[in-house]
C-alpha positions in Angstrom: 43.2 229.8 229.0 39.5 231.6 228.5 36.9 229.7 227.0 33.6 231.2 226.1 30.8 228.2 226.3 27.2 228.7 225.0 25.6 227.6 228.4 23.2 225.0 226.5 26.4 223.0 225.7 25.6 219.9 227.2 27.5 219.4 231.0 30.2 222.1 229.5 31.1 222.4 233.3 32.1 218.7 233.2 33.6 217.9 230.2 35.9 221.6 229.3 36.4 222.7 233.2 40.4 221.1 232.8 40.5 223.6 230.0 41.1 227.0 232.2 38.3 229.7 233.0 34.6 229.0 231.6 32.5 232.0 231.2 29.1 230.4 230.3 27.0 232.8 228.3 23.3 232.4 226.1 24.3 231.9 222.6 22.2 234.8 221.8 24.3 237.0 223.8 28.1 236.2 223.0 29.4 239.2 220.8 32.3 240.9 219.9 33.0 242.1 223.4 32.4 238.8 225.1 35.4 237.1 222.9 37.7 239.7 222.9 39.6 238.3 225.4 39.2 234.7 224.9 41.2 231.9 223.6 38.6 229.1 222.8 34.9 229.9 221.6 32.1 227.1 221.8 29.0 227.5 220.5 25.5 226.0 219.8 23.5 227.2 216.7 22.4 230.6 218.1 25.8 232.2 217.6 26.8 233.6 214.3 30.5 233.1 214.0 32.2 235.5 211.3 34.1 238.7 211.3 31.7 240.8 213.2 32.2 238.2 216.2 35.9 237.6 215.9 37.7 240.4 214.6 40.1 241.9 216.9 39.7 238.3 219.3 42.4 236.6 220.9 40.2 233.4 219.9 42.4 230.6 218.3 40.0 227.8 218.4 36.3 227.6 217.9 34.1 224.3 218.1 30.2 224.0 217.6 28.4 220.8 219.4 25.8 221.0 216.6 25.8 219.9 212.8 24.5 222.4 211.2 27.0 224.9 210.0 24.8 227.8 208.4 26.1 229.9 211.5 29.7 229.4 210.8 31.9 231.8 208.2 34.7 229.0 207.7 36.4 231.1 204.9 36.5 233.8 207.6 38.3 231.1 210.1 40.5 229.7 207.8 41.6 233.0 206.0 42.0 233.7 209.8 44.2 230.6 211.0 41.1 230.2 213.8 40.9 226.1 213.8 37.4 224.9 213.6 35.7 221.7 214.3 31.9 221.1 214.2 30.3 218.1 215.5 29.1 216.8 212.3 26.3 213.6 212.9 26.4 213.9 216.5 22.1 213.8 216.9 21.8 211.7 213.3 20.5 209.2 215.6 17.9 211.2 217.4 16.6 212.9 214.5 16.4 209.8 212.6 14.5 208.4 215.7 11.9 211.6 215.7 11.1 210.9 212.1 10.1 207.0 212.7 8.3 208.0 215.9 6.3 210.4 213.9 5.4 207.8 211.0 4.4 205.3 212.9 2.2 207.5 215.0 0.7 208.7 211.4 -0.1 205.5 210.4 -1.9 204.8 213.5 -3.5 207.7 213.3 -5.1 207.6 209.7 -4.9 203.7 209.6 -2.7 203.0 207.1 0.5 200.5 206.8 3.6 201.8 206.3 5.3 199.3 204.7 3.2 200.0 201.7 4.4 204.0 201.5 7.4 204.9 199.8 9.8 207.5 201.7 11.3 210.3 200.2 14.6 211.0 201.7 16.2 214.4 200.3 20.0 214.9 202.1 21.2 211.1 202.7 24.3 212.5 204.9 24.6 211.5 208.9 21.0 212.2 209.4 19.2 210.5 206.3 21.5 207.5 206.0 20.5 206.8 209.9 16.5 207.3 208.9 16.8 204.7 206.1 18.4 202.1 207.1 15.4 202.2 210.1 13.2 202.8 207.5 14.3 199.7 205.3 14.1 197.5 208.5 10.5 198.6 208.9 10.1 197.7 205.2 9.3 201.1 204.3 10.8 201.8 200.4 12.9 204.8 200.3 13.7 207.0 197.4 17.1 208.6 198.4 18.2 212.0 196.9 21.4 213.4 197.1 23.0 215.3 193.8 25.9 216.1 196.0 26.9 212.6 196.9 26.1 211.1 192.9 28.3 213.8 191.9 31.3 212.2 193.9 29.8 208.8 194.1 28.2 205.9 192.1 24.9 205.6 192.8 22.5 204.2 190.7 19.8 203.5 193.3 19.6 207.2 194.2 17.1 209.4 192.3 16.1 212.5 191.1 14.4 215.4 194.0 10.7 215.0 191.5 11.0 211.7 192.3 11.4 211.9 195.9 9.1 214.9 196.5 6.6 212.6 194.7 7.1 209.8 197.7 4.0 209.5 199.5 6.1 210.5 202.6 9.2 213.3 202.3 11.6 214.2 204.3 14.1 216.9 204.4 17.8 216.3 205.9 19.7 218.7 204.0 22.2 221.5 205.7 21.4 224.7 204.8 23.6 226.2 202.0 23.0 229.7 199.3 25.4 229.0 196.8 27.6 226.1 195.3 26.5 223.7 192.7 23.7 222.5 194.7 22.1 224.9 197.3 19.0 224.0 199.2 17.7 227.3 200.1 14.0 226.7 199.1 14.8 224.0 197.4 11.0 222.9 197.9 9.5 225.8 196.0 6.9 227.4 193.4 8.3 225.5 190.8 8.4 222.0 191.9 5.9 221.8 195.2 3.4 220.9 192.9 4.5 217.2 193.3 3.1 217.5 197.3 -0.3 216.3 196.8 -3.2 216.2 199.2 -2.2 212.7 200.4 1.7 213.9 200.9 3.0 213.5 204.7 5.9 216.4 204.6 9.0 217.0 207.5 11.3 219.4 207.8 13.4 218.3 209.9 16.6 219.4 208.0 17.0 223.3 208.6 14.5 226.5 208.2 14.6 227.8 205.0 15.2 224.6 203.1 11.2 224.4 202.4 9.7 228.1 200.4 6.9 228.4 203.8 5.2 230.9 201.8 4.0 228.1 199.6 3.5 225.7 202.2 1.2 227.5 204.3 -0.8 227.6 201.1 -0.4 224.0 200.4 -3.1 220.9 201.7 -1.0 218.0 202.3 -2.2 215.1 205.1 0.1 215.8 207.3 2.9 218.2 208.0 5.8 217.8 210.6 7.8 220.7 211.3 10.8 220.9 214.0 13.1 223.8 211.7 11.4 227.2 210.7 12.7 230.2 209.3 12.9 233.1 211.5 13.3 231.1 214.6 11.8 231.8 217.5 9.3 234.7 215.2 7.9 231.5 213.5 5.3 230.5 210.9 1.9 230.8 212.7 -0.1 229.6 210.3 2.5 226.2 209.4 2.6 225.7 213.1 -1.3 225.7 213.8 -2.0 223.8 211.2 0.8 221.1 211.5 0.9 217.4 213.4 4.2 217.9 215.0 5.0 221.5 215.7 8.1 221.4 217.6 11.0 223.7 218.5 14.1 222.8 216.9 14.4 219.8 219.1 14.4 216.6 216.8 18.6 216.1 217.7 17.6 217.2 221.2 18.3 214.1 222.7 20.9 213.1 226.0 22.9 211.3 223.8 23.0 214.1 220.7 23.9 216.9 223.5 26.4 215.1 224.7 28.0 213.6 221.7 28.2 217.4 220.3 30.2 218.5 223.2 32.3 215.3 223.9 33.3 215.3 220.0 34.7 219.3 220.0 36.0 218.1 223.5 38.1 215.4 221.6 39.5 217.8 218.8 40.1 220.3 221.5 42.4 217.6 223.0 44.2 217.2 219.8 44.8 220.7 219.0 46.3 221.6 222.6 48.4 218.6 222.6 46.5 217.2 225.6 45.6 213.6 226.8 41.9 213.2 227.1 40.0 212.3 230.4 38.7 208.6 229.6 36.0 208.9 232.1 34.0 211.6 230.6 33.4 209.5 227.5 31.6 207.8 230.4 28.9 210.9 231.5 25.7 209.1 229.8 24.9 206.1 232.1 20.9 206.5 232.7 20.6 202.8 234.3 18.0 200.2 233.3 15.1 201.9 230.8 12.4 199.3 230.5 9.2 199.6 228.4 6.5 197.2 228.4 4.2 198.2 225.2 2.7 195.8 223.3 3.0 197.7 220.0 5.6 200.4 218.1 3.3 202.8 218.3 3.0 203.1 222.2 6.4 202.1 222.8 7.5 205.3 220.8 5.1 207.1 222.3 6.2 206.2 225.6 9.9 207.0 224.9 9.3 210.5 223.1 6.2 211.9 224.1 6.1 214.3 220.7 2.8 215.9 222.4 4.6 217.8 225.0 7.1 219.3 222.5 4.0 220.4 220.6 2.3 222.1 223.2 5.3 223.7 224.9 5.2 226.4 221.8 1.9 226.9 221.9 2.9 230.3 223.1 5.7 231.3 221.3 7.6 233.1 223.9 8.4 229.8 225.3 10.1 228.7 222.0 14.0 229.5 222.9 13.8 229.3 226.7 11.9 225.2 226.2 15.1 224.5 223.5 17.5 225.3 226.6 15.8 223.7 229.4 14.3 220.8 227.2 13.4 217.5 228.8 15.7 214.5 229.6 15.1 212.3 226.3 17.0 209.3 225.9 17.5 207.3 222.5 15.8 204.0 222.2 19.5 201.8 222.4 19.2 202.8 226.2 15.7 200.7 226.8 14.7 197.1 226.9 11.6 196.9 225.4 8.8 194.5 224.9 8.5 195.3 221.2 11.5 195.2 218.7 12.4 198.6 217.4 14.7 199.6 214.3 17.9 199.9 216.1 19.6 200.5 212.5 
């Protein structure tokens, strides 16, 4: 069997080597020529999986160790008979975790308590639902927002998106969809990003494109965080000089979210082959005793995710895709014993 691997899979070598033959390629660079011959395609979010790729491929099977799905035609797999699984809330944790760390270093920063700021949550899937349940245990109110999930479930404590843009914090954790019922291409836009306000701390940590950036740029806010961009690595120059946080697509870039994407497509792989799984690769993430001894959150985040090196790692822009592939070891917090209690929601 051939399997084509995007070489930032996390320890691809490792966990699909039982498979057959690995050819490890930049997720930029697999094309139609490159899967021809294969039986098994794995990918990251840097490979656009449609027709283009796969017509004419021997490919039966294709997995992708992120959540985001914006890169994958499933219509064109299914109307295909190409299985697909996608690691769906493998690095809900991690980003979840990015989002705290970068609160509580606000509040520090302009002196304010967060437990009397309300949180504007917009996409309460794997990713939001993680950030506000930490959130609540902080004692941080959170205005959730999801028409997608009130349309299929009762929720009467969810509100309306003007209500959570108008949160003195907001937070994007939407995927990235053009059509449907409820698409959130630009869903912050001309005619509703009047509710950010001047004292408004605003993320996007949900996908590029989800926030109109042409009205941003032009928009005062206190504070903007920014891990997804549109046009990525040719990003927003003025959004990124001008923003807290400006950090490369890296908020689910944790140990624990890299390997959780692979060891999840590893498992339906598994399933779809008929074949018994290795238990002791479930076992790869074993970093030993993490201590830290801060007296407070704030340098206790700090000293677990330093955000500062993320930020400064792009401030030439040609580093952008190769720091995203070679980022830093970055555990999440479950792994440390610490002196101060985190939000281990």
């Amino acid at each position: 069997m051939k399997l084509i691997i995007d070489d930032a899979c996390y320890a691809y070598e490792k966990i699909f080597g039982d498979f057959g033959n690995i050819t490890p390629m930049a997720g930029r660079d697999i094309n139609a020529n490159s899967v021809k011959n294969a039986d098994v395609l794995i990918v990251r979010s840097r490979t656009r999986v449609d027709e283009k790729l796969l017509a004419g491929s021997c490919i039966k099977f294709v997995g992708s160790t992120v959540a985001g799905l914006d890169h994958i035609d499933q219509n064109y797999l299914k109307g295909n008979n190409i299985a697909f699984f996608s690691a769906q809330g493998c690095n809900a944790m991690a980003v979840a975790e990015f989002v705290i760390s970068a609160i509580v270093n606000l509040a520090d920063k302009h002196s304010f308590d967060y437990r009397n700021k309300t949180l504007g949550i917009i996409g309460v899937g794997n990713v939001g639902s993680r950030l506000a349940a930490k959130a609540e245990l902080l004692g941080i109110k959170t205005l959730l927002n999801d028409p997608p999930r009130q349309d299929q479930e009762d929720l009467p404590h969810f509100v309306d998106l003007n209500s959570a843009l108008s949160a003195d914090i907001v937070s994007f954790h939407t995927p990235l969809s053009f059509d449907g019922k409820h698409p959130s291409y630009q869903l912050l836009n001309e005619n509703n990003f009047h509710h950010i306000s001047k004292k408004t701390i605003l993320f996007n940590a949900a996908r590029g494109g989800v926030i109109k950036e042409e009205i941003w740029q032009k928009t005062s806010t206190l504070e903007n965080i920014i891990d997804c961009w549109e046009n990525e690595p040719n990003i927003n120059q003025t959004l990124q000089k001008n923003a807290y946080w400006a950090t490369p697509h890296i908020a689910g870039h944790s140990v624990d979210a890299k390997f959780m994407g692979s060891f999840m497509v590893y498992q339906t792989l598994c399933d779809f082959l008929n074949i018994t799984q290795n238990e002791d690769i479930k076992h790869l993430i074993n970093p030993g005793s993490l201590s830290v001894d801060q007296k407070n959150l704030k340098d206790t985040l700090t000293e677990i995710y330093d955000f500062q090196q993320d930020t400064n790692a792009i401030q030439n822009l040609n580093n952008f895709e190769t720091y995203r592939r070679n980022y830093p070891i970055r555990y999440e917090w479950h792994h440390y014993h610490s002196q101060t209690k985190l939000p281990m929601a």
